[in-house]
C-alpha positions, 0 to 999 in steps of 0.5 A: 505505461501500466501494461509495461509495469504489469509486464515487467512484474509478470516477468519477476513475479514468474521467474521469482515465485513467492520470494516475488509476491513477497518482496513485491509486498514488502516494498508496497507496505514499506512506502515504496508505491508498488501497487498491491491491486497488480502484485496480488492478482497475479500471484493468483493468476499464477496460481491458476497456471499451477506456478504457485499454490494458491493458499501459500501465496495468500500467505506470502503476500500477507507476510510480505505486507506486514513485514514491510508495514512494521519496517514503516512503522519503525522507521516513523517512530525513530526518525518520524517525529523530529522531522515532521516537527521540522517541517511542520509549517512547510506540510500545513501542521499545526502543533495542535493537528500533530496532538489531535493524530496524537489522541485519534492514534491512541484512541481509534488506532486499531480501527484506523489500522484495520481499515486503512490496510483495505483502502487503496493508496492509503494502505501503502503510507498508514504505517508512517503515522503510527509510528510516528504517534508511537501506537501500541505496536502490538495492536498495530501488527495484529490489525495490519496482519488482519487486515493484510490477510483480507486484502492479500485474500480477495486480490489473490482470490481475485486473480484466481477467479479472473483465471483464462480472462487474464489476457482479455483484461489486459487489452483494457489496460490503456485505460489505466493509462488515462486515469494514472495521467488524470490524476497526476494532473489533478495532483499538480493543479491541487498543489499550484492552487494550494501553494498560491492561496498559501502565499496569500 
């Protein structure tokens, strides 16, 4: 399943260049889980192949993720409240919970936002909750443009460096595999156990 994935993106990312890293970023950034950790090394792959330059991708992908972090980010702060409000009970939030994300977003958002942007999974949704607590957008977009540009930077860099090996790594790309189903797994056993303790 990952390889398809990885070759599905090679294909557009070779055929789309830039305008691929970044729309692949943007989506990302945007909640829509297309994994940055393929995206990035491959921008950088391609940069090694002499398709792409290396520094301009870089940029690309920074553009990209911080382009789609503000369309989250304004999405959760025009339509993000009312609905988490609605349903609050059903996602276990408290009013008071709500107020706590409230003050951790107005206190600590730029240190939240710059660290989040550099942790996997959590990068791709960060944005939500700041809009949503309405953080200073000014601080938001300086530290998720920070932030991407590190993230963007080591990935790219990464994909560059791995150069030649490329096809070597790919053959360990099943293992993937194994993980994604572990963790899907796990997720529905988290939730069937949550639920029924819930009911109780």
């Amino acid at each position: 399943m990952v390889e398809h994935i990885i070759n599905i993106l090679i294909l557009i990312l070779g055929k789309l260049g830039y305008l691929g890293t970044f729309l692949g970023m943007l989506f990302e950034s945007a909640c829509i889980p297309i994994p940055s950790e393929i995206i990035l090394p491959l921008g950088g792959y391609l940069s090694f192949k002499g398709s792409l330059n290396l520094i301009v991708t870089i940029i690309v992908g920074t553009c990209g993720g911080t382009c789609g972090s503000i369309i989250a980010y304004l999405i959760g702060a025009k339509g993000g409240r009312p609905l988490v409000e609605k349903y609050a009970d059903k996602l276990h939030l408290s009013k008071e919970k709500i107020e706590n994300s409230d003050t951790m977003f107005n206190k600590y958002g730029d240190k939240i936002i710059f660290i989040s942007r550099l942790l996997p999974i959590i990068r791709t949704f960060i944005s939500l909750p700041a809009g949503i607590t309405k953080m200073n957008f000014t601080k938001f977009v300086t530290y998720t443009f920070v932030g991407s540009a590190i993230w963007s930077t080591i990935l790219v860099y990464l994909g560059y460096v791995m150069g030649e090996n490329w096809e070597t790594i790919r053959s360990y790309y099943h293992y993937l595999d194994i993980a994604v189903l572990i963790a899907i797994i796990g997720f529905i056993i988290y939730k069937i156990v949550t639920r029924k303790k819930s009911k109780k």
